[in-house]
Each structure stands twice: as structure tokens, then as C-alpha cells.
C-alpha positions in Angstrom: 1.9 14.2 -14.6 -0.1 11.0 -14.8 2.6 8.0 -15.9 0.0 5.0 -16.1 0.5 5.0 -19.8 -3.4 5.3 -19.8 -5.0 8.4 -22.0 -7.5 11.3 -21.5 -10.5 9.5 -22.0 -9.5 6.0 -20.6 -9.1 8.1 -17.2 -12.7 9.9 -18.3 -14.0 6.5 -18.6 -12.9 5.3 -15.0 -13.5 8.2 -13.9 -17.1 8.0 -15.3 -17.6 4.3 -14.3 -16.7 5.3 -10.2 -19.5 7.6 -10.1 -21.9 5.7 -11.2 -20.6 3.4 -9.0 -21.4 5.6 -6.5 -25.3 5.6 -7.2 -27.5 5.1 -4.3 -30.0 2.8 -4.5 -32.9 5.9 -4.8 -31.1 7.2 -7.9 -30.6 4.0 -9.3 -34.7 3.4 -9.4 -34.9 6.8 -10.1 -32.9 6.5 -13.5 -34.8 3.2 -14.1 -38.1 4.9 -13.8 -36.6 8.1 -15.8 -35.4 5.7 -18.7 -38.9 3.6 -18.7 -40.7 6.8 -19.6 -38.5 7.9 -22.2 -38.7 4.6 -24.2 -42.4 4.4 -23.8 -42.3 8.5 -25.4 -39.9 7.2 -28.1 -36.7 9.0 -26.5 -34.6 5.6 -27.1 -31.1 7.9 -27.0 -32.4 9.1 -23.4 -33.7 6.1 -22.5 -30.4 4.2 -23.0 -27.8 6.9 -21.3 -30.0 6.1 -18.4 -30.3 2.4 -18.2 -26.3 2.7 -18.9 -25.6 4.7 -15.6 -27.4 2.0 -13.8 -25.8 -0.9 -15.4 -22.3 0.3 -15.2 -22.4 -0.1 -11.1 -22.7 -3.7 -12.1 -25.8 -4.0 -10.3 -28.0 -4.6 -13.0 -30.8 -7.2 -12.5 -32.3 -9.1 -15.6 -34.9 -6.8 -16.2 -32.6 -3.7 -16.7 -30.3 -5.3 -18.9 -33.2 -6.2 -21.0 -34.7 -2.3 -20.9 -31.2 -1.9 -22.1 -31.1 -3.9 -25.2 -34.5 -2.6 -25.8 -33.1 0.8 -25.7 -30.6 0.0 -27.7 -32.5 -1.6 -30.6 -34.8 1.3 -30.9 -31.6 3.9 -30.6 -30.6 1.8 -33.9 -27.1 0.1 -32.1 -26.8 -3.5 -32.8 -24.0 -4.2 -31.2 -24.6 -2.2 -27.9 -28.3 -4.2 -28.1 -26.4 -7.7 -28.5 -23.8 -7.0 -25.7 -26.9 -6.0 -23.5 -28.4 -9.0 -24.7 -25.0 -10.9 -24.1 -24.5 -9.9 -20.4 -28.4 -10.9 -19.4 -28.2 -14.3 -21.0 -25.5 -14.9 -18.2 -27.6 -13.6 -15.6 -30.2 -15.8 -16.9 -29.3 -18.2 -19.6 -33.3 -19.5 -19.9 -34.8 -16.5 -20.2 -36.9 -17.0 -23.5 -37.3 -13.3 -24.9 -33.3 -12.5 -24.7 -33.1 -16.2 -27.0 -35.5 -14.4 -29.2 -34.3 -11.2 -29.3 -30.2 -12.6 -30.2 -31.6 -14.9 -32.6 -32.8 -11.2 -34.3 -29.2 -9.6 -33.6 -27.6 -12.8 -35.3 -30.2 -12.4 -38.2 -29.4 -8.9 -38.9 -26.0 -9.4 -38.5 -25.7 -12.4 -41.4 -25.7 -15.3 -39.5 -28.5 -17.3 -40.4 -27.2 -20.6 -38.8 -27.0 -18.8 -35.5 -30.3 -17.2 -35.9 -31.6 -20.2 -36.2 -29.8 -22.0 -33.3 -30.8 -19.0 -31.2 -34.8 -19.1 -32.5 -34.6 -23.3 -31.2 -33.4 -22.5 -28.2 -36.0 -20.3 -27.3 -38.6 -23.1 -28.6 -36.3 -25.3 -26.5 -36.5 -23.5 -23.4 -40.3 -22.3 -23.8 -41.0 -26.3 -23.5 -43.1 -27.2 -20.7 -42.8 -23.7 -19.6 -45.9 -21.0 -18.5 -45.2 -18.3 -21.1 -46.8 -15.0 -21.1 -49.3 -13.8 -23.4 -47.6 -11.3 -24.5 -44.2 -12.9 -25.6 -46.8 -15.9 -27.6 -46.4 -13.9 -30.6 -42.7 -13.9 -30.6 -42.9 -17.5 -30.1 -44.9 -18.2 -33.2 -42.7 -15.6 -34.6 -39.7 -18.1 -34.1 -41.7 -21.2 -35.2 -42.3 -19.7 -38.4 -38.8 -18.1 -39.3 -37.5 -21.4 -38.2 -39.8 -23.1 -40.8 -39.7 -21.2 -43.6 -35.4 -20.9 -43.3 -35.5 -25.3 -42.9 -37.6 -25.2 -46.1 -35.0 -23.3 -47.7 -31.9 -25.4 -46.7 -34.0 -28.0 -47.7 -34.9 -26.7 -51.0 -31.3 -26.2 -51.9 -30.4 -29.4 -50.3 -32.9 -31.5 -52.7 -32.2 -29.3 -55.4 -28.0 -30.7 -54.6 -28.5 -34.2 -54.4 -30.8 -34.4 -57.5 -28.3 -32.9 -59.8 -25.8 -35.5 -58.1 -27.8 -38.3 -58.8 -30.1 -39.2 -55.4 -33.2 -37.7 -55.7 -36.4 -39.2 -53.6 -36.2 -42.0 -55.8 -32.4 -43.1 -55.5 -32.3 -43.3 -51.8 -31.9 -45.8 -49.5 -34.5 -45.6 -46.9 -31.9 -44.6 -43.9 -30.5 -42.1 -45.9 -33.8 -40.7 -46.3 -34.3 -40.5 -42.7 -31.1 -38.9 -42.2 -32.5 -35.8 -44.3 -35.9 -35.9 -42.6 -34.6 -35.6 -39.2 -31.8 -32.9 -40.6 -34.8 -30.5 -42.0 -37.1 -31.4 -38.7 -39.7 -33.6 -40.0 -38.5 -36.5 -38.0 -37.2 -36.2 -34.6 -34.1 -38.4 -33.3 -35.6 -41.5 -31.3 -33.6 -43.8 -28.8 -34.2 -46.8 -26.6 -35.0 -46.0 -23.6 -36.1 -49.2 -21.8 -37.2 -48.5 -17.8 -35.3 -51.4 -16.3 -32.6 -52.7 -18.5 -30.1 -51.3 -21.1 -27.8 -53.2 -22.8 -25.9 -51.4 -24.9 -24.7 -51.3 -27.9 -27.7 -52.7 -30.1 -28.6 -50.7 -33.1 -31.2 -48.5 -32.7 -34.4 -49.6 -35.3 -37.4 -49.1 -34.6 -39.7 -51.5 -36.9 -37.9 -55.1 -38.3 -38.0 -55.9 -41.9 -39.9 -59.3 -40.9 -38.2 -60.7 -43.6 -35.6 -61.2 -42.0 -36.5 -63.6 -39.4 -37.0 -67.2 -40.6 -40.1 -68.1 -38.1 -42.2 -65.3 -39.1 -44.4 -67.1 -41.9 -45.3 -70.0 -39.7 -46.7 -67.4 -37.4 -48.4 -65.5 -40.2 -50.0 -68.6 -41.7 -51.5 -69.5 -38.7 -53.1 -66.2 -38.0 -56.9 -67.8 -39.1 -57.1 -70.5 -36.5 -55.5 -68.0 -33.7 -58.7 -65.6 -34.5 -60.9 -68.6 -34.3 -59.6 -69.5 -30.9 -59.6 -65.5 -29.8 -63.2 -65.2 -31.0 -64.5 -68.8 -29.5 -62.9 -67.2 -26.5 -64.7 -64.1 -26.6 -68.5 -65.5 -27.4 -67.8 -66.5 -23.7 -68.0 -63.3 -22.4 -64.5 -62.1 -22.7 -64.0 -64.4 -20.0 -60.2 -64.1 -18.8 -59.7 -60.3 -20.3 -58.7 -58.5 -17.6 -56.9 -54.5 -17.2 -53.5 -54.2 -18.8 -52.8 -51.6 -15.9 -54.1 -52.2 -12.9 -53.1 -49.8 -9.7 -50.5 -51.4 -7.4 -49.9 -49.1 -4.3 -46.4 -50.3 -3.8 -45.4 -48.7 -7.0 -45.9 -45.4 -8.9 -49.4 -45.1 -11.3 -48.5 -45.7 -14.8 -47.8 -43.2 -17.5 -50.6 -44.2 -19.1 -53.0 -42.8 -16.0 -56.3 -43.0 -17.7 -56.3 -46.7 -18.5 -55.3 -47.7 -15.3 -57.8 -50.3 -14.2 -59.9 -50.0 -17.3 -61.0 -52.6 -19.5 -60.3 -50.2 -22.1 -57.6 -51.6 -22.9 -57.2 -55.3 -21.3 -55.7 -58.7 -21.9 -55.4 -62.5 -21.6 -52.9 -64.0 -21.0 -51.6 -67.7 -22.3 -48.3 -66.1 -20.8 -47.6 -64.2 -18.1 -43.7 -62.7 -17.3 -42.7 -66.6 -18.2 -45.5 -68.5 -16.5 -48.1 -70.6 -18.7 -51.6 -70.0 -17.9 -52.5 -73.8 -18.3 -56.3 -73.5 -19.0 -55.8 -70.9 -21.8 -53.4 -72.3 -23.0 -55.6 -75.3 -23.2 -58.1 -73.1 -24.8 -55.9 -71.5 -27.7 -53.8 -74.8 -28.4 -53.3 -73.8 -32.2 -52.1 -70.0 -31.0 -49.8 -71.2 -28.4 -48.6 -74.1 -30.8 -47.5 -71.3 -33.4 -45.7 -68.9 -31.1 -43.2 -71.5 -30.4 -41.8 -71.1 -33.1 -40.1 -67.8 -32.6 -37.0 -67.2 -30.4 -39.1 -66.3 -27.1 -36.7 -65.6 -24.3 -37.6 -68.2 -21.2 -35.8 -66.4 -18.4 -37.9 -65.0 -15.1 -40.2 -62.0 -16.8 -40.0 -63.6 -20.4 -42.1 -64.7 -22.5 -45.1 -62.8 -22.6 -48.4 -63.9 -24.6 -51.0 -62.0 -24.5 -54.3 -61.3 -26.6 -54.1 -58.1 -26.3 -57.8 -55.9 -27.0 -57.9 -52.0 -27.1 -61.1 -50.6 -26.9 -63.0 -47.9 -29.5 -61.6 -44.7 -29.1 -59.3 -45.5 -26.2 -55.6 -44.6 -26.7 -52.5 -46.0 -25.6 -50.5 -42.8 -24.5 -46.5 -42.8 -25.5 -44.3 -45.2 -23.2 -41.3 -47.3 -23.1 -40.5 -50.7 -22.6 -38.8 -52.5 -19.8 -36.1 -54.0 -21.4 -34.2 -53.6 -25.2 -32.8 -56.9 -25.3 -36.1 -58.3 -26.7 -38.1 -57.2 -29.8 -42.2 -57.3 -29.3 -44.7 -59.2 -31.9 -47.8 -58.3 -33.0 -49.9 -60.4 -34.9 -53.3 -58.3 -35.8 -56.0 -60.6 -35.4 -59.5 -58.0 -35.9 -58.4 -54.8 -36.9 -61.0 -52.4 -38.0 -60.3 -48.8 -39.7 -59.2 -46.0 -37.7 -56.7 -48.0 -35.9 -53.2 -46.9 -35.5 -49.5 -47.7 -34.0 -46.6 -45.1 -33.9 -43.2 -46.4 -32.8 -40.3 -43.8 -32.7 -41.3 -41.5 -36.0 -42.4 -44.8 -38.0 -46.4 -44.6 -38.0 -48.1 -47.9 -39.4 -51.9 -49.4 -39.3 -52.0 -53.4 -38.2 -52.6 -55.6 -41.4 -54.4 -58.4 -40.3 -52.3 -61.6 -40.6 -49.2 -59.4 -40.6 -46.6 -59.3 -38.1 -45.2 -56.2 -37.3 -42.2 -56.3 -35.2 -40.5 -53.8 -32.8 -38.2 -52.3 -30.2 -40.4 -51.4 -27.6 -37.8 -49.4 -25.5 -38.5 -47.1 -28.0 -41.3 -44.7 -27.3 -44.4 -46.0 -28.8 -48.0 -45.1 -29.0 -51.6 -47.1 -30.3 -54.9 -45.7 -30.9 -58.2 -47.2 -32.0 -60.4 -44.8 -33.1 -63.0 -46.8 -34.8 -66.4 -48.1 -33.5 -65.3 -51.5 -33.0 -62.8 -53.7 -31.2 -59.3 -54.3 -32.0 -57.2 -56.9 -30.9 -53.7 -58.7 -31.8 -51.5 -61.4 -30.4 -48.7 -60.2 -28.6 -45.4 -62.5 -28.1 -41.8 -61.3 -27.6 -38.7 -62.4 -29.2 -34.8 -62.6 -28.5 -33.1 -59.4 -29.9 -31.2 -61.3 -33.0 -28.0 -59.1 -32.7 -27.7 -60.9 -29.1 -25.5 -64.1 -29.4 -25.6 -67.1 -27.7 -23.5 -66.1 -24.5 -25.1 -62.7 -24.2 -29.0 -64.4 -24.5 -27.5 -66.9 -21.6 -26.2 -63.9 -19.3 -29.0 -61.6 -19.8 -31.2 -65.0 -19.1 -29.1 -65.6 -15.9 -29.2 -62.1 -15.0 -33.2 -62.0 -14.3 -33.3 -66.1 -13.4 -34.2 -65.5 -9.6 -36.9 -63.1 -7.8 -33.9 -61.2 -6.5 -32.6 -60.1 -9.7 -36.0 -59.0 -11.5 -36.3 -55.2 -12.3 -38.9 -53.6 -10.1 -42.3 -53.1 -12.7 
């Protein structure tokens, strides 16, 4: 008499798991191969009870747990499918089709939200990754479910908060971007300077100019800046040299295709804190007006630069070396076609306006007009820095030894 407190068929069902067990390794490809043709006939019942035998010796690689789940869904078992499905996204958690294919078992099952998590994974994953040709379709599959359910929450989301009072109109401007990052028009941007962090500084990407005190100064002497920039380049363009240029020391750029090319270039009045005393010289009005802003004066600080990007060259998207500045640009000739993007903000130069920035944020420019485009570039203290911190950071980079590799 058996005592184990266990019943009839809990005994059948060890009883059932030892044998198969005890498959060999021939009748374990044999059942593979046996349950491959009977899902490709449209036996789904036959193809399952032999993918089960195999994956009961708990020797099932990824690709038989995921015959399994497909047995399962065409035998019509959801929740034999999504455990199949459960057990190969532990065997292999990036595995883009098993996403897919639990974001459909979550769907069916009711749970939008965790279809949806499921179908962003799967994006998530397929990022940067070779995917076959075959599982494309199921990709854009996922892109447009994903779509058409954020339009919906956002529909019903609007529809909310217009009965309550903030519709478009009555928002404030972060609020707004709150909601455009929740429904995935805007994505979530964040300094990430290459050499320095200092922490704590709120994350914006454009400045309300204004704000800052100096900035009409520097506007109203955007005329006589051009006049010097264009005296300067009826010479020849004589002092514009490669932003990049190719150190061997150091790792190429980001920006690859620009590297050494007059595409886009500059001249400098100041270079990583050091005066170039005949352009200076040249440009007396433009250096005269940029000393008005806060311009950090530590070792790689301050930085002016005409800076000219060429017709249809593009600046590809980089960060900055440091967030404890902001970065200026005064547009000086800016024809049509030309374009900045920092973070999700996109915005075309205005010619005697300043437009000012964290550029540890990633940031892009394009010019694709016919012409030249060029604008004064100067950088600033970070205002939310006091006295102290400005002194430490400024301390901090005051000798070769302590400068951040470029």
C-alpha cells in the first residue's frame, strides 16, 4: 500500500516524467523531427504530445520550447503556449519572437498594459540587432499595435484633462512634455557630458534667454560681429581651419565624416581659454561684446569660435565635455534649410538671436541649403552654479594635470 499521501495520477505523472527522462538522445531528435512534421500537416494535438515528451527530460533547448508554444497556440491552449513561452524567455531572455509572441498571450488574455510592455521589449531588444527576414513582419506588427494602443490612451487621456480644465491651451509647457514623452512622441533626454558630471543641475535643454541679463548686449551687437566675420572671410577664410581634426593619440570622433574636413570648420578668437591675439585684433567689436556674459576662465574655458558649417554637411548627434557650462550661439548668416536639434527641442537659428543650451545633452545641426551658415559660439557659467562651486570646478581643471582627456 503506497503511504506517501500522493494519488493515482500524481504517481502516473512521475511515473510519466521518469520515462521520458529516460529518452535517448536518438528518440529525443526523433520526437523533434516527428512533431516538426505534424505541425507543418496541421496535427497541432500530435505535434505538442511530442515536443512535451522531449521537454519534460528538461533538456529542452530554445528552439524546442518555442515548437512548443507554437504547438500550443495552434492546438488552441493559451496557457500551455504562455508557460512554453515562460520557460524559453529564461533560457533566453532576448530572444525577440518569444517578446512577441507573450505580448500576444498577454493581449488575449486582457492585459493590454502588459501587451504593450511585452511588444517594447521586443522593439527594445531588436535595437541594433541583425533580425531575420522573416520575423520583420512581426516587428512592424509590434510597431503598429504599439501605436495605434498609445493613440488610444492618449485619446482618452486628452479627452480627461479637457473636461478637467487643461486642454492644449491651459498647459504649462513642461507639463506638456510630460504627456509627449508619456504617449512616445518625445523621448526622455539626459546630460551626458564625456568628461565631467556634476550632479545635480536640472536637466533643460534650451534657456529662456530672458532670463540672463547680458544677453541683449550680445544681441544688439550681432551687426558689427557679421561685419567683422565677413571682412574676415573676403580674405579667403583665412584662419578657418577643421573643427575635428584626427589626433592619433586619441579615438576618431563620433562625428567620423567631418574629421579633417572644412566642412565644418572654425576660427578661433578663443581657444580652451587662450586668446588668439591677432583675431582678436581683427574682430575687436565681437570679442568686446562676449565679455559681457559669464564665460568661465579656468584651463579649457572659454571658448570663442566663429563657427561655419558647410551646405549640406551635417553635424551627427554628440555630447559635450562638461555640464557645468551652457553653450551660445549667436547666428550670424543663416540661410533656409538650416537646422539645430538639442535633446527633443528642434529649432532654426534666427539671426541676431541667441539660442542657448546644455550641450551634454545630445545635440545635432544640419545645413541643408546652398549657402554658408555660420554663428558665434561662446560658453557661459551654468547659472544654478554659485560662487563656491564656479571657484572649485575652476580650480578643478586650473593645471594641465587636471584637464579631462579630449
Amino acid at each position: 500500500m503506497i503511504r506517501s499521501g500522493l494519488g493515482g495520477l500524481a504517481i502516473a505523472a512521475i511515473v510519466r516524467k521518469n520515462c521520458a527522462m529516460q529518452l535517448s538522445n536518438e528518440e529525443a531528435v526523433a520526437l523533434v523531427r516527428r512533431g516538426v512534421e505534424a505541425l507543418q500537416q496541421g496535427r497541432a494535438a500530435e505535434a505538442r504530445r511530442c515536443f512535451e515528451r522531449v521537454t519534460q527530460t528538461g533538456r529542452a533547448n530554445v528552439q524546442i520550447w518555442l515548437l512548443h508554444a507554437t504547438a500550443c497556440r495552434a492546438d488552441g491552449d493559451a496557457a500551455a503556449e504562455e508557460e512554453a513561452i515562460n520557460q524559453l524567455l529564461l533560457i533566453e531572455p532576448a530572444l525577440i519572437r518569444a517578446h512577441i509572441m507573450k505580448a500576444d498571450c498577454r493581449s488575449r488574455a486582457g492585459d493590454e498594459q502588459g501587451a504593450l510592455k511585452f511588444y517594447e521589449s521586443a522593439i527594445r531588444v531588436a535595437e541594433g540587432q541583425q533580425v531575420a527576414d522573416d520575423l520583420l513582419p512581426e516587428l512592424r506588427r509590434a510597431e503598429t499595435t504599439l501605436a495605434e494602443s498609445y493613440a488610444r490612451l492618449d485619446a482618452g487621456r486628452e479627452a480627461a484633462l479637457t473636461a478637467r480644465g487643461f486642454g492644449p491651451g491651459a498647459r504649462s509647457p513642461r507639463f506638456q512634455q510630460s504627456l509627449d514623452i508619456s504617449a512616445g512622441r518625445k523621448k526622455i533626454f539626459l546630460q551626458e557630458p564625456t568628461s565631467y558630471y556634476f550632479p545635480g543641475l536640472p536637466q533643460i535643454q534650451f534657456f529662456d534667454t530672458a532670463a540672463f541679463d547680458w544677453v541683449p548686449a550680445v544681441e544688439a551687437a550681432t551687426d558689427a560681429i557679421r561685419a567683422e566675420l565677413q571682412a574676415v572671410l573676403a580674405d579667403g577664410a583665412d584662419g578657418f581651419r577643421p573643427y575635428l581634426h584626427h589626433n592619433p593619440d586619441r579615438p576618431r570622433p563620433s562625428n567620423k565624416a567631418l574629421v579633417d574636413s572644412a566642412d565644418w570648420s572654425a576660427l578661433f578668437l578663443c581657444e580652451n581659454g587662450v586668446a588668439n591675439d591677432a583675431f582678436v585684433a581683427r574682430c575687436p567689436q565681437t570679442w568686446a561684446a562676449v565679455q559681457a556674459a559669464p564665460m568661465p576662465r579656468i584651463a579649457n574655458s572659454p571658448t570663442v569660435m566663429f563657427s561655419l558649417l558647410a551646405p549640406g554637411a551635417r553635424i551627427g548627434a554628440h555630447c559635450g565635455m562638461f555640464n557645468t557650462r551652457l553653450v551660445c550661439h549667436l547666428p550670424l548668416i543663416v540661410p533656409p534649410k538650416c537646422g539645430f536639434r538639442v535633446g527633443n527641442e528642434v529649432r532654426e537659428w534666427q539671426e541676431g538671436r541667441l539660442l542657448i543650451f546644455d550641450d551634454s545633452i545630445e545635440h545635432e545641426a544640419w545645413n541643408d541649403s546652398d549657402r554658408d551658415r555660420v554663428v558665434l559660439i561662446f560658453d557661459v557659467w551654468r547659472p544654478e552654479l554659485s560662487a563656491q562651486e564656479r571657484n572649485e570646478v575652476g580650480a578643478l581643471f586650473s593645471g594641465p594635470l587636471a584637464q579631462p582627456a579630449n
